[in-house]
N, C-alpha and C positions, 0 to 999 in steps of 0.2 A: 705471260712470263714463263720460261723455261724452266723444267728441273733446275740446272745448273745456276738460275740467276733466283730461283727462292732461296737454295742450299747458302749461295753467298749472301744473302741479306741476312740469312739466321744468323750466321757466322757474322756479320761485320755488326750488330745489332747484339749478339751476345759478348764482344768484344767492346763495344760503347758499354755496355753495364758495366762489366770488368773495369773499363776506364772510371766509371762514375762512383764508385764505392771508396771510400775512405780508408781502403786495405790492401796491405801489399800482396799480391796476389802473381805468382810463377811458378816457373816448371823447371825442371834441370835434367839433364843424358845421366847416365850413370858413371859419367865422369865427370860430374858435378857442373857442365856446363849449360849456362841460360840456354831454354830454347824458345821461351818464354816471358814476360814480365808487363804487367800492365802500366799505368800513367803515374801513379804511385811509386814503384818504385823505380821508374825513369826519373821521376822529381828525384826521391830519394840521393838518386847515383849521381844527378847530374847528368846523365847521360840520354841518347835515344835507344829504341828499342836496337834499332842494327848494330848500335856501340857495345849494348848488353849480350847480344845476343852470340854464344858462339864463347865465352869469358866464362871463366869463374868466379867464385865469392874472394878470391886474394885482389883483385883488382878493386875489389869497393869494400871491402870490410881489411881489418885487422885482427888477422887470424892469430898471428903471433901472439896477441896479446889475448885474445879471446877465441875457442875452439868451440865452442858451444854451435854454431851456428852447422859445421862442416860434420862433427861428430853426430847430430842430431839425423844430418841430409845421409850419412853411412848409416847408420842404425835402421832408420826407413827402407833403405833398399837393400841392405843384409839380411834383413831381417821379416822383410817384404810385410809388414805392420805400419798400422795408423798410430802417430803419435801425437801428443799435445802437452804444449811444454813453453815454459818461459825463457827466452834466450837472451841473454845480456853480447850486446852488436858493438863493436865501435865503428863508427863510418871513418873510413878515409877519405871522403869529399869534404866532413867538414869534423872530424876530428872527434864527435860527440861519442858520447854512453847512451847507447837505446837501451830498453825492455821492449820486448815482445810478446805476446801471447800468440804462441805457434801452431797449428793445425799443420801435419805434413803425411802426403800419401804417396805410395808406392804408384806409377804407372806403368802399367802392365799390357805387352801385346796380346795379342786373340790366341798365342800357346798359353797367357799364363805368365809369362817368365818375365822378372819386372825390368822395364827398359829405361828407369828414370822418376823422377818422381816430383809432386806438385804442392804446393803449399801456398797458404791465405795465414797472413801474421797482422795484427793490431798491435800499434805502439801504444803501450799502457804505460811507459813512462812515467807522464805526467798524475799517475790513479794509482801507483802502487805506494 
């Protein structure tokens, strides 16, 4: 087996766990676009990951009505800090009220200088 074909088994094998967790788990540019999103939140949206990807949060959530979600994704990379925080989501697939329990981190290139940023959210919904 080749450098090149262990590298992608890491990677397609750390991507199968991401798929296998019960948590929505992705990444965003610093123009808040998906670069990112595991099985969970493709369920979520409705969507594949190439639908997601490349989009914003106005095409699956309702911002309008709830800002929680975009204000949190600014605050991380203005601010280049880890945050953890309860988000109230409405989906525009199906219309609902989430809760979330949020984890979000700056991602940052080899300057330093943050290029976007990733987050893992649990719907607690049902528990709060």
């Amino acid at each position: 087996m080749s450098q090149n074909d262990s590298v992608s088994a890491v990677i397609e094998d750390g991507l199968a766990i991401l798929d296998a967790l019960d948590a929505f788990i992705y990444s965003k540019d610093r123009a808040g676009n998906y670069l990112y999103a595991n099985k969970a939140v493709q369920d979520l949206f409705g969507a594949s990951l190439d639908q997601i990807r490349g989009h914003e949060d106005t095409q699956f959530f309702d911002l309008e009505r709830s800002s929680e979600l975009r204000d949190n994704d600014h605050a991380v990379m203005d601010r280049n800090e880890t945050i953890e925080r309860k988000e109230h989501n409405l989906i525009k697939e199906t219309g609902e009220a989430r809760m979330y329990l949020t984890i979000k981190s700056p991602l940052r290139n080899t300057a330093g200088e943050v290029t976007g940023m990733c987050g893992i959210s649990l719907d607690i919904t049902d528990h709060d």
